[in-house]
N, C-alpha and C positions, 0 to 999 in steps of 0.2 A: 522623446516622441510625444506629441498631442494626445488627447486622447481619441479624437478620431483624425485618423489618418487621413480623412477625407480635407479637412482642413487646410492640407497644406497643398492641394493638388490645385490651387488659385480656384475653388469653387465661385462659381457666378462672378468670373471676373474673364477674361478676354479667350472666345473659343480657340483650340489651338487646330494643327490638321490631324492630328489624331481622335478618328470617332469611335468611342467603344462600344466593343457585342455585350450581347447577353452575358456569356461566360467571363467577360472583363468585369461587368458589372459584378455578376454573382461572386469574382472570385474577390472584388472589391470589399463585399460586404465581409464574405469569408474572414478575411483576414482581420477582422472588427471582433469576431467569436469573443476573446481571450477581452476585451472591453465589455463586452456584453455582461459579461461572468463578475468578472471587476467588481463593476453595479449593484449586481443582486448580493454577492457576498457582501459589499459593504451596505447595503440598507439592509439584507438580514441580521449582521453585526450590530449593527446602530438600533435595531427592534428590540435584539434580546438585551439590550445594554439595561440598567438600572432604572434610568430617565424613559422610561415605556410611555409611549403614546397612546391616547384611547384608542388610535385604530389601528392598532399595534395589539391588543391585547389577545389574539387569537393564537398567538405563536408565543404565549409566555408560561408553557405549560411546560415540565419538565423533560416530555418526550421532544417539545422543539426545540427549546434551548440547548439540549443533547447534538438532534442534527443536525445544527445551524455551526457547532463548534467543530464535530465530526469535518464538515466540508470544509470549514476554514484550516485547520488544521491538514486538510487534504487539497488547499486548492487548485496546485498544481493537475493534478492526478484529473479531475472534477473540470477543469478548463479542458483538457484533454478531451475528454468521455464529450462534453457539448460541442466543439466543435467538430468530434466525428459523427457524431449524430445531426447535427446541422447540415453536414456535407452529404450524409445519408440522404436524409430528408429532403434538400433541394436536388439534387441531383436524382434521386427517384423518385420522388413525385407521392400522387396519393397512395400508389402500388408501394412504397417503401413505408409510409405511414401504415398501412394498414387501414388506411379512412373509407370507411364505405358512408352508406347514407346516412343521416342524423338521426337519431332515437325518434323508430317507427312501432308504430299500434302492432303492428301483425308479429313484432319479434319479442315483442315483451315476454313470452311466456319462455322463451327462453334462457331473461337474465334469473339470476341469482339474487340476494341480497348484495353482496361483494361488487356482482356488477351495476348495479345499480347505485352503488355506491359511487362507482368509478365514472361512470356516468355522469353523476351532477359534480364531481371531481374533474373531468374534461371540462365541462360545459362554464366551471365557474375557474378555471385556468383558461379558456379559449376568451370568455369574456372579458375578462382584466385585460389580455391584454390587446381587446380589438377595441375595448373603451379607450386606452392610451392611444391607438394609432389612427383613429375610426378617420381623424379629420388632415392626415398626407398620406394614406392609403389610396385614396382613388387617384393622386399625379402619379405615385411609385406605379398603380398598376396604367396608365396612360401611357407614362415614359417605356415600361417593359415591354407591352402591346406592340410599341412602334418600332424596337427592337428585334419581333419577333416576326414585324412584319404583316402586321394587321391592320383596317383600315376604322375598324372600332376597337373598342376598349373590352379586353376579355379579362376578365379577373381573376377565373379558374386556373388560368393560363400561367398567372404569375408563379414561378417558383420560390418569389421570396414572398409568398404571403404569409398572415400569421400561424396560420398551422402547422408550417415547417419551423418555426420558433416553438410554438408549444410543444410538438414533438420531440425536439430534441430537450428540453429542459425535462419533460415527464421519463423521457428513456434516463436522462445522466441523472435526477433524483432519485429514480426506480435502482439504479446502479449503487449507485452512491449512499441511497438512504431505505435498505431494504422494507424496515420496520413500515407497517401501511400507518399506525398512528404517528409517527417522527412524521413522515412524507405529507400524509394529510396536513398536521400543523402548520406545515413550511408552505404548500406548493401553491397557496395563493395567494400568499401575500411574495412568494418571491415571481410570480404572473406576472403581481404588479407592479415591480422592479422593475422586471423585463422589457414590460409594456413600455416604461418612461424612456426605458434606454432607446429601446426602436425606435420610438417616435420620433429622436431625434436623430438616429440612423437613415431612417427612413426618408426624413426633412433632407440629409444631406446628399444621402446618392441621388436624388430627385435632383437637388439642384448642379452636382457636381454631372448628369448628362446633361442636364438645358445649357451647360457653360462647354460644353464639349461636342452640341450642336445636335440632340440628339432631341428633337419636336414629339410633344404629347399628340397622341391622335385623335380622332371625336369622340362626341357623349359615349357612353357606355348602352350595349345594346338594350332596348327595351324587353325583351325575355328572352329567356336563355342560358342570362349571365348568373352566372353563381357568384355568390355577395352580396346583389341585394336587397337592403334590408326589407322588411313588410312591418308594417304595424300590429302588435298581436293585437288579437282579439280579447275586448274587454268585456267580462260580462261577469255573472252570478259568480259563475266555476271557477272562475280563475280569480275570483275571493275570495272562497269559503271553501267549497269539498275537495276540491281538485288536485292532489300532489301524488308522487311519484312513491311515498311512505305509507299511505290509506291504502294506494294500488296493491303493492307489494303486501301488504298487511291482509288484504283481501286474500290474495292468493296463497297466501302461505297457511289459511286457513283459522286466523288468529280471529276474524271479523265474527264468525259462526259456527262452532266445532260440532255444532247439533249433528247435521246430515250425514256429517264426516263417521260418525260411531256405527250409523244402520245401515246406510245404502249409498255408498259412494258414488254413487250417478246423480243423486240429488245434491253434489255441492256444485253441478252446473248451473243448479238454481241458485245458490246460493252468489255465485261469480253470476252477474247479469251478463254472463258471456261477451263482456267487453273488454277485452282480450283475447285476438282473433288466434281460429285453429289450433287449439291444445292437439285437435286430433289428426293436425297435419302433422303434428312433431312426431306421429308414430310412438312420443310418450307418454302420451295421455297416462295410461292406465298404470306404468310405474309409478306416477306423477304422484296420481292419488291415491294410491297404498302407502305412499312414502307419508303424504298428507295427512293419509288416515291416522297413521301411525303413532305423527306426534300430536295429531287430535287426542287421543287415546291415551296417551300419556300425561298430555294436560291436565286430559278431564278427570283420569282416573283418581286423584286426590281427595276430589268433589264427590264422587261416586260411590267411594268405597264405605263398606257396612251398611250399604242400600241394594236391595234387590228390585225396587220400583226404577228403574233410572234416576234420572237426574230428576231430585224431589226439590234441592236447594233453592230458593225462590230465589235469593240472588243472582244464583246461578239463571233462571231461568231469564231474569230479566234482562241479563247480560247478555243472553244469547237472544232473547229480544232484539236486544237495542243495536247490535251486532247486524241482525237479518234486517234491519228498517235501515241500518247505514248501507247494505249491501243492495237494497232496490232502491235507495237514493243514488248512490253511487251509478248503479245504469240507467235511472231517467237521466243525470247530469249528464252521460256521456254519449247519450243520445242526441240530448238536448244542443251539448257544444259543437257535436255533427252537424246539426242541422244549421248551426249560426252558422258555423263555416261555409256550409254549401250556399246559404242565402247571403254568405259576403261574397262570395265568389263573382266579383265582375263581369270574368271572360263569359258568365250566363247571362243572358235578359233577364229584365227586370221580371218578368213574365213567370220565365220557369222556375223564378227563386220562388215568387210568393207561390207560384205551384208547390214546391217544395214545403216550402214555410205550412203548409195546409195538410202535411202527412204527419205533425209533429203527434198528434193524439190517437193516431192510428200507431205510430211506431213506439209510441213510447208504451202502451196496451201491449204489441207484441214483442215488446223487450219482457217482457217480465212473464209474458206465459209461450214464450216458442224464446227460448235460449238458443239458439243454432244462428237465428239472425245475426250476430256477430262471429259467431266461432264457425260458421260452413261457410263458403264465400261463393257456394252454387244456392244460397238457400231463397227460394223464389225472390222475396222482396228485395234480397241484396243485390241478384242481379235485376230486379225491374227498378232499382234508383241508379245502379253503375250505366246500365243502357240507353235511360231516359237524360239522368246527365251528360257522359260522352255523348249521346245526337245532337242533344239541344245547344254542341257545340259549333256545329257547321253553320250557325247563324248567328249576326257578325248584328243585324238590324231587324226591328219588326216588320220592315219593307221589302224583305226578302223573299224571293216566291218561295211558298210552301211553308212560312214560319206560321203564318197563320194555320194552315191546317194541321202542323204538327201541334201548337198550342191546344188546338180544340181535342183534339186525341188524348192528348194530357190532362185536359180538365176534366172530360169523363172519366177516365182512366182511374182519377181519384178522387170523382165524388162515389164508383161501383167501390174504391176501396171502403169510405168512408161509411158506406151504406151496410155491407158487408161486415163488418166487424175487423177486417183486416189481419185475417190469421192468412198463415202461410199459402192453405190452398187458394185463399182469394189472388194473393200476387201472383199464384203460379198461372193462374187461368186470365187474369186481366194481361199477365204479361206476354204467353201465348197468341192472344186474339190481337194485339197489339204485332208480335211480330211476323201476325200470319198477313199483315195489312203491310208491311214493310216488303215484307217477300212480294205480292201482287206489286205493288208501286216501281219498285225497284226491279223488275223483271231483266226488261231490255239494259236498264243499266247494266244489272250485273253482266249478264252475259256479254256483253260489250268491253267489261273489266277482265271479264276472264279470258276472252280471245285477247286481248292486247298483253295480259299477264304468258300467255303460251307461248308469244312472240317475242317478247321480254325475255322469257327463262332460255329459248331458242338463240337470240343472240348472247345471253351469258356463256352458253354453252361452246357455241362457235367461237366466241374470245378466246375463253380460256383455252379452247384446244388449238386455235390461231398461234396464242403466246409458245404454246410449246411447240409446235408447229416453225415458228420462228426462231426457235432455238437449234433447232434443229436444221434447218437452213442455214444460219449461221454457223455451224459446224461444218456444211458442207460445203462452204465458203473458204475456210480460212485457209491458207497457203496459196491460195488463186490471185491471180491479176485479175479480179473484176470489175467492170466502170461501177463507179456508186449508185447509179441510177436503177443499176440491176437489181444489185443488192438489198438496194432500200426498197423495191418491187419485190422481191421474192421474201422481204421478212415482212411486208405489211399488206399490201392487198389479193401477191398471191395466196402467202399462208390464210386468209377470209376462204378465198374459192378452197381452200383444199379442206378447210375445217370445212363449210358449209356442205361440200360433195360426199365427205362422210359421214358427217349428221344423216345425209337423207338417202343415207344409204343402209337400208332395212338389215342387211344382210349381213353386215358387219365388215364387206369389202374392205380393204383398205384406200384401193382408186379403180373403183369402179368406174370411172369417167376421164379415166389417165393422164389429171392431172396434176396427183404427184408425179408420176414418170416425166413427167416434162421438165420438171425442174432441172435437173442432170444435163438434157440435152442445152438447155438454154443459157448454164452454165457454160458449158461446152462451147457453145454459137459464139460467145463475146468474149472468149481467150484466145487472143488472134493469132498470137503464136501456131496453136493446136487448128484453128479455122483453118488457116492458109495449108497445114499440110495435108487437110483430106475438104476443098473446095468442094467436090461433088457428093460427101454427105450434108454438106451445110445447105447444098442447093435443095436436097431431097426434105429436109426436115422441116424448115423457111418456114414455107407457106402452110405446111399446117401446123405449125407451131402457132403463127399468128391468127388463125381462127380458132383454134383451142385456147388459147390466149382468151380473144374474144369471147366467145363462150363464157367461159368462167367470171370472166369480170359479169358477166351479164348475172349471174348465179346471185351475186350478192350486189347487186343494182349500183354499181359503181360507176362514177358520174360520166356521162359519155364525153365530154369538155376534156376530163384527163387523158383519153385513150389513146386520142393523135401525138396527145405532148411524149409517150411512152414510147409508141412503135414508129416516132422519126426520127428518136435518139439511139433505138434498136437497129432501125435499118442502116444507119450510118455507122456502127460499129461492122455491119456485117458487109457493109460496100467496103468499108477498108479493110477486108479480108481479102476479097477479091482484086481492089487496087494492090496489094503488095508492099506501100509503103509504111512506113513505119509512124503508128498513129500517133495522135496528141497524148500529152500525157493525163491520167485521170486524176483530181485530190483525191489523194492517198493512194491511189493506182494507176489510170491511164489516164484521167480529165481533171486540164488546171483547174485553180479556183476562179480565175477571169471568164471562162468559157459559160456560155449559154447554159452549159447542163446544170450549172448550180442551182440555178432558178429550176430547173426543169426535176431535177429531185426534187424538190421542196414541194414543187405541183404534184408530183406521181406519188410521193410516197403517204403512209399513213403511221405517225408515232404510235410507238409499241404501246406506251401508256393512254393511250386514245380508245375511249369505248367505241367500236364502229356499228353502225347502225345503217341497213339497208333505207332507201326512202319510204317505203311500203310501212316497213316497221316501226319509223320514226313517226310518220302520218298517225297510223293506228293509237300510236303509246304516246302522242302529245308528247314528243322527246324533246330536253330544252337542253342547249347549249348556256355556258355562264355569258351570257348577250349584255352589254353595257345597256345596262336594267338603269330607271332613275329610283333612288330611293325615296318612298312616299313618305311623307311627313308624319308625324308622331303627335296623338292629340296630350296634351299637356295634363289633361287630369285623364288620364289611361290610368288603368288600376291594374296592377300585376298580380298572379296569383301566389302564392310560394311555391308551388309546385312545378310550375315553370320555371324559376330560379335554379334547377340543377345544369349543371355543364351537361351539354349532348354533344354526342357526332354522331355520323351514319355507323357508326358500329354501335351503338347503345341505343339508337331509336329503334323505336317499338312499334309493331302494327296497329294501329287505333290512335296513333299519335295523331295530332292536330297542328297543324304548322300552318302562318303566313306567308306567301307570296308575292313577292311585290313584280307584277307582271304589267306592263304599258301605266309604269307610276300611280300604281293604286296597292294596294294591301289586296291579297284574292286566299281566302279560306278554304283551304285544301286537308283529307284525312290521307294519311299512309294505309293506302290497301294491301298493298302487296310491297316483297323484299325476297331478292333474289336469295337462294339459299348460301351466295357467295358473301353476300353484301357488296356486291356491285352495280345492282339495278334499282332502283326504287319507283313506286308509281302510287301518285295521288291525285285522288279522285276531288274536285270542287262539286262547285255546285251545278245543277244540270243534268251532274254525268261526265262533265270534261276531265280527262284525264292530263294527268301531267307527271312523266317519267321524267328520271338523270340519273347519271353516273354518279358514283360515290366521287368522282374529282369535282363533277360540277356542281355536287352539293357542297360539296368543302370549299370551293370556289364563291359559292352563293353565300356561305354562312359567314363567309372573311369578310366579304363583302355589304353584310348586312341587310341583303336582299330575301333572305330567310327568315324565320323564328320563329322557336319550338312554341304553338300554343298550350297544350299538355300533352303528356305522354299519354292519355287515355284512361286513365286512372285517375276518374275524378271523387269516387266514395273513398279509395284508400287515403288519398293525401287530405281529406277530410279527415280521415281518422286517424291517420300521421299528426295530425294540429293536436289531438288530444292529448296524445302523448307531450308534443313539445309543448302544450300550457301544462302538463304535470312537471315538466322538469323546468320549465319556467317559474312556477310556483315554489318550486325547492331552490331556487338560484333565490328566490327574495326570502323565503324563509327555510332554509337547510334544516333539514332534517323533516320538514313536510309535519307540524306539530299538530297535535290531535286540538 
């Protein structure tokens, strides 16, 4: 056998008529595992050999030569361990990884050393091997996309991306080679095995579906998409201070053990509080007794046979030189904020250099109000999170209202700047600021809020429609009934009867007796049962057919369908009275040649259909997925990173920012409201115009690339998310982050 079996299946040589799924592809790769393995055992073999390579020398230490033999020795077993971890990994996605977001600001105080170790251990095992695939990674995820049934290129999507490779290699080493220094030695230089091997995995199943007929779809969406890449940010910090070892070294209390001996509330000052919410973890206060503790034991060497404290001039300097890297360290992390925010494109050029103009004010109140990073209610940190998400709904400086949001801004902070810019000033500039929003925004809101009541109103009515419908269905089943009925009583009567109890104060069940109808109406079009009792069917009729009426009117159901319903009704109930033996229905009394095929289709309304009276579609700007054209994409767009994560309607957030591409334009729309179901959604553009859908027609919109997430609203954290990833950035180019 080849070594890829891909080989021999006439790759890029005559399509045949078999076109492969997903699952053929994935299980294609599958069965590749045990080659994958192959690889890396033999270039970790050929590493440890005598003849060592300079870059090679990293694994020639006696703990990797150990586990490089261990697994050879074990290879069987170890081919094994990766390929059930592979099938783990693609098969359950980021939920089997365990993958959440990339090393962020606000979680840091809850790694460890160890974890943080494991951290730039990930990071420098994910990167080996995205560098080896970086360049037939984006056809693999084209070709998957179009397999999946998408009409752009989703990355996230892909199950054979590289992080179900890295997973599984770090699970079957973690297996295989418990010891964390064996594992460290080996696991990036066998990354980079891996990587070589893929890339040319990758090369072949790309080509072995374009020879089996299976077409790459278009560009990849301009945000949204996870993968990618952004250019880091280059500056001071991410030269000199900046690493993920100085952090760690801060907090652990090694930078300044002074504070730590008298009043442990004082090593907030000492941490410039850039390391958000110690005192959300609820552990703050074990934190720092644990802290205090090996302060204390440090220091006590230095202290002892002294009653003055710490007399040691050395010592004293140290502790010096400790507290001056410690308020360097939070001007820098202030400092690389603020880059970030003023790289941030999706802002005007306007509100950056607004921005760019709080740097002397913030960096003042890093060092004397610590809570600015560590509280995330602390005035100034919500007067930049409020000022940046608004200054999002403007796309251009031509936009009404940008001008006067600008001018509001520029006072805003020259009162900071004048002010000295401690806490109370932001509290009070930020107040007056959104006491001027609340005036402006008056009639908006209340306009959002009546449409949001309308909204939650028809969620409500669905969902008890859906069950409602089920429930009909049950009292359906062993009956001869025309489909037309059926398909009426699971969809627009279950509406009337969900909407009659909504608005029934009292908790009635049919107060307006139009569940009891349903029974009889049943009843009416089983002709069998009709024809033996004619003169109840006479008595019921006609006022079946105005309670009928009625009800449709309840939930504004289109008057065009009403006729097509009750001439397909009367004529079941005329051949009651004829006596002859009627047509027969698909699947009951009516062929599939007959009229009423079409006549279902017109009456009924699918289960999975959000229905929307007209009243309420009007109000909530309701969109159906409308063969929208997609607007063009400007060629130097700048993407944010924080728009880079995968979304769906279960993971957007209120405050989120999204484009709309409405009559072939881009229209900049916030998510106000979310039904507490996740099934309603409604964004507010500019104006005041609202714009609701359904979680289908947004998943519709977003296939279609009529959507895209502009942020999640969270524009100060993923600012301070960057900080982080230039610390572990900094440690991928020099591990171990060296003093």
């Amino acid at each position: 056998m080849k070594k890829f079996m891909l080989r021999r299946l006439g790759v890029a040589h005559e399509p045949g008529s078999f076109k492969p799924s997903l699952q053929d592809c994935i299980e294609a790769v599958l069965e590749q595992s045990d080659t994958l393995v192959n690889d890396v055992l033999a270039g970790l073999k050929s590493s440890s050999s005598a003849a060592r390579s300079k870059s090679m020398q990293g694994i020639q230490n006696p703990a990797g030569k150990a586990a490089i033999e261990h697994l050879l020795a074990h290879q069987d077993a170890f081919k094994t361990s990766f390929a059930r971890n592979l099938r783990a990994s693609i098969y359950g996605g980021d939920i089997q990884r365990g993958q959440g977001q990339p090393l962020r600001f606000d979680d840091f105080q809850f790694l460890e050393e160890e974890q943080i170790d494991a951290n730039i251990e990930f990071a420098l095992t994910q990167q080996e091997i995205s560098m080896a695939v970086d360049d037939v990674l984006p056809t693999l995820n084209s070709m998957v996309s179009s397999l999946l049934g998408w009409m752009t290129v989703q990355p996230h999507l892909n199950p054979l991306k590289p992080e179900s490779f890295v997973y599984a290699l770090r699970e079957s080493l973690l297996e295989h080679v418990p010891s964390d220094p064996s594992r460290a030695a080996i696991m990036t230089p066998a990354a980079g095995m891996l990587g070589v091997s893929m890339r040319q995995l990758y090369k072949e199943i790309s080509e072995w579906l374009r020879s089996q007929g299976v077409e790459p779809v278009g560009p990849v969406m301009p945000v949204g998409a996870a993968g990618a890449q952004v250019k880091p940010v280059e500056n001071s910090v991410t030269r000199t201070l900046l690493t993920l070892d100085k952090l760690r070294r801060l907090l652990s209390g090694e930078l300044d053990l002074g504070p730590l001996n008298g009043n442990i509330k004082d090593f907030t000052h000492t941490v410039p509080a850039s390391f958000v919410a110690l005192e959300d973890m609820k552990l703050m206060e074990p934190m720092m007794k644990r802290l205090a503790e090996r302060a204390s034991q440090s220091a006590s060497p230095k202290t002892a046979g002294s009653t003055g404290g710490l007399t040691d001039p050395s010592a004293q300097q140290e502790r010096s030189t400790s507290k001056k890297l410690g308020r360097e360290l939070g001007e820098e992390v202030v400092r690389l904020m603020l880059e970030n925010l003023t790289q941030d494109h999706r802002m005007l050029a306007g509100v950056r250099n607004n921005l760019k103009q709080l740097e002397p004010v913030l960096m003042t109140l890093s060092q004397s109000d610590a809570r600015f990073f560590s509280e995330r209610q602390h005035p100034a940190r919500q007067f930049m999170d409020k000022i940046t998400n608004r200054s999002l709904a403007f796309t251009s400086e031509d936009q009404p209202g940008f001008s006067y949001f600008q001018k509001t801004l520029e006072n805003s902070i020259n009162v900071l700047a004048g002010s000295g810019g401690d806490g109370q000033s932001f509290a009070r500039v930020l107040r007056k600021l959104e006491e001027g929003w609340t005036r402006d925004e008056h009639d908006q809101r209340l306009r959002a809020e009546e449409a949001a009541r309308g909204l939650l109103h028809a969620e409500q009515r669905n969902l008890l429609a859906l069950r409602l419908s089920e429930d009909f269905s049950e009292r359906l089943k062993n009956k001869k009934v025309p489909e037309i009925v059926a398909v009426f009583l699971r969809g627009p009567w279950a509406q009337v009867v969900a909407e009659s109890q909504l608005r029934c104060a009292d908790g009635t069940a049919d107060a307006d007796g139009f569940l009891g109808l349903v029974d009889d109406l049943i009843w009416s079009v089983q002709l069998r049962l009709a024809r033996r009792n004619r003169s109840r069917l006479v008595a019921i009729v006609p006022g079946m057919l105005i309670k009928m009426r009625q009800g449709l009117g309840l939930i504004s159901y289109p008057q065009e369908r009403i006729p097509v319903f009750f001439d397909e009704l009367i004529n079941f109930h005329e051949q009651a009275f004829e006596g002859a033996r009627p047509a027969p229905v698909a699947g009951t009394d009516i062929g599939p040649e007959t009229p009423a095929v079409s006549a279902v289709e017109t009456v009924g309304i699918p289960v999975d259909e959000f229905w929307m009276a007209e009243s309420e579609a009007a109000d909530s700007g309701f969109m159906q997925a409308a063969n929208e054209v997609l607007p063009e994409v400007d060629e130097d767009e700048v993407i944010d990173p924080s728009a880079q994560q995968a979304w769906s309607a279960n993971n957007l957030l209120t405050g989120s920012w999204v484009d709309l591409a409405l009559g072939g334009v881009w229209v900049r729309a916030q998510l106000t409201w979310a039904s507490p179901h996740k099934t309603l959604f409604m964004f507010m553009s500019s104006g005041g115009m609202a714009h609701s859908m359904s979680r289908r027609t947004m998943d519709r919109l977003r296939g279609l690339g009529l959507i895209r997430l502009i942020s999640d609203g969270r524009v100060i954290d993923h600012a301070l998310d960057a900080v982080a990833q230039t610390a572990l950035r900094n440690d991928l180019v020099k591990p171990g982050g060296a003093t």
